[in-house]
N, C-alpha and C positions, 0 to 999 in steps of 0.2 A: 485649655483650662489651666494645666499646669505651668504656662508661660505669665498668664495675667495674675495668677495668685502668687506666686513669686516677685511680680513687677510690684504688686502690691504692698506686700510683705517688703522690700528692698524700700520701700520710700515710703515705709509707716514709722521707720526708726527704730522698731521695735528688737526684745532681745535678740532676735531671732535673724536678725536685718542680714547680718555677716552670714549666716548660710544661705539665706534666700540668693543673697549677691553673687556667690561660688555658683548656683545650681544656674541661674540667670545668665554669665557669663560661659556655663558651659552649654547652655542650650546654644547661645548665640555662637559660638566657637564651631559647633556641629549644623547649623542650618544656616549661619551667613552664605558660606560658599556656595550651598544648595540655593540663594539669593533669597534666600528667606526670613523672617526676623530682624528687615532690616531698622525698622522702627526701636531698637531697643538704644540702636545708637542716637537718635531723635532724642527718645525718653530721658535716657542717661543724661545726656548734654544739656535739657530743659530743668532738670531735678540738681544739680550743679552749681546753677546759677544763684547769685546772693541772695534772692529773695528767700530761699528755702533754707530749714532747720539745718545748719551747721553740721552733725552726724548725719543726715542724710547726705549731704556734698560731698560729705569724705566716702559715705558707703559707694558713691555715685562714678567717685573716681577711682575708688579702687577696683571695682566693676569694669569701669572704661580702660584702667592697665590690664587688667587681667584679657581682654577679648585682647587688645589690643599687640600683647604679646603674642598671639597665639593663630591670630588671622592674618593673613595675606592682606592687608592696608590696600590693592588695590583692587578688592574686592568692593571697596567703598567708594561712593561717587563722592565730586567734588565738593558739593553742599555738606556730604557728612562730614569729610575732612576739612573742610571748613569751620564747622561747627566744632569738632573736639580740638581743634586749633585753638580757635576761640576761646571757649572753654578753659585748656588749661594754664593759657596766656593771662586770664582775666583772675582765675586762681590764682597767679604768681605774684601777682601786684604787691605794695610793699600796705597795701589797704587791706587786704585781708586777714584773717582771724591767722593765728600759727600754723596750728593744726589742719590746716585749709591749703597752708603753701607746701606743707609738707606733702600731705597728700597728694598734690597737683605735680607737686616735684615725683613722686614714687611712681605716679601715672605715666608721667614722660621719659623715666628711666625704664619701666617696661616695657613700652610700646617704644622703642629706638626706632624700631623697623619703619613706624608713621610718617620718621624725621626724611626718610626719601621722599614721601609723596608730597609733603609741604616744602623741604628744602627747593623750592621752585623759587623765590621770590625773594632776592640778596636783602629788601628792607624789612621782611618778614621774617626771614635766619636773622638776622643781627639782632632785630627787636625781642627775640624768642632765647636768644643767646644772652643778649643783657639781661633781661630778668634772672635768669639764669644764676647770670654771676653776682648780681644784685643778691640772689640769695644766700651764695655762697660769704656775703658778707656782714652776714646776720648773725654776731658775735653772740646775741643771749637765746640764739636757738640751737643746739648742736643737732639734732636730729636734722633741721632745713639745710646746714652747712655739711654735716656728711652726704646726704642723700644730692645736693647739687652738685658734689665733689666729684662722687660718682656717675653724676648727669656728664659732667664737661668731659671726664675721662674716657666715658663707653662712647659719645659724640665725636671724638678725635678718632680714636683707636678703632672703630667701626664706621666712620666714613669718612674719611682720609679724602676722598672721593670730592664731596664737598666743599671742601676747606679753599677752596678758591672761588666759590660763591661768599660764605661767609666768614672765612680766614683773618680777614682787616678788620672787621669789626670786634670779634672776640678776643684775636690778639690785643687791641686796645683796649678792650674791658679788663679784661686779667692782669695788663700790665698794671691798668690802674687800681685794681682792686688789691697786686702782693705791695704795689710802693704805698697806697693809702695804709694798709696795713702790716706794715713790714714792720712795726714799733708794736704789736701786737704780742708776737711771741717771748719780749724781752719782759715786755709788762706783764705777761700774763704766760709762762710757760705750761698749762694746761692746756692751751690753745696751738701746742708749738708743733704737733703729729697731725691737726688740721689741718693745719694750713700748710705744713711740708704737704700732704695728699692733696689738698689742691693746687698747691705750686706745680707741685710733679705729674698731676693729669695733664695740663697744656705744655 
């Protein structure tokens, strides 16, 4: 009872939505492992998707970081990891609302741990890496260019492991992303401690 009225509450948008989200994700944190509640990752990932109100996506993905930092990823089968794959890939897009990539970006900086059970599949790292840094070059968002700063940074420094799956592809995004904007900081020196942090995460 207290799982569905929560689920409810989470994606009526209502004021209330941000606690509902907290309770919802701690329930799933406590009975995933027990292999239980696995439907809330279903839920999540279906209520995410564009068709649905904007604050609901973002509640949806904050929800999705939050389990996602906190459970064992392979606790989840491959359909699910698939699905929040999906999910916070299609978030990133350069099509989406702001607010939306941000979010999607704070999801996949929580959940790092996820990036071992997808890091299977070199054009599936790269493609998840370029958006990535696509973000990071989103001069009139600074919230989407810090929070991707600290995507590529935690991604290096926490799986080093990786980096010879999708090492070649990232190094060339990055490269291209400080030379496209290497005239950025001279034009624009409020911009100049950004992009030093993202220079300096790869």
């Amino acid at each position: 009872m207290i799982k569905t009225n929560m689920g409810k509450i989470l994606v009526s948008g209502n004021v209330v939505a941000k606690q509902a989200a907290l309770v919802v994700s701690a329930i799933a944190v406590l009975e995933l492992p027990r292999n239980e509640f696995h439907e809330v990752i279903t839920v999540l990932c279906q209520n995410s998707s564009p068709t649905n109100n904007p604050s609901v996506r973002i509640l949806c993905l904050f929800t999705l970081g939050c389990i996602l930092s906190c459970v064992d990823v392979t606790l989840l089968d491959m359909s699910e990891c698939d699905s929040v794959f999906s999910v916070i890939s299609g978030c990133l897009k350069a099509s989406e609302q702001a607010d939306v990539r941000v979010s999607a970006m704070d999801c996949l900086c929580s959940g790092l741990r996820f990036l071992k059970t997808v890091f299977l599949d070199c054009s599936q790292c790269n493609g998840l890496m370029g958006l990535v840094s696509e973000c990071w070059c989103v001069m009139d968002n600074l919230k989407l260019r810090n929070s991707s700063s600290e995507t590529l940074g935690e991604v290096v420094h926490n799986f080093y492991f990786a980096l010879k799956r999708f090492g070649e592809g990232i190094c060339k995004v990055t490269i291209g992303v400080i030379g496209n904007h290497a005239d950025v900081v001279k034009k624009n020196p409020s911009q100049e401690e950004i992009l030093t942090n993202g220079t300096m995460c790869v």
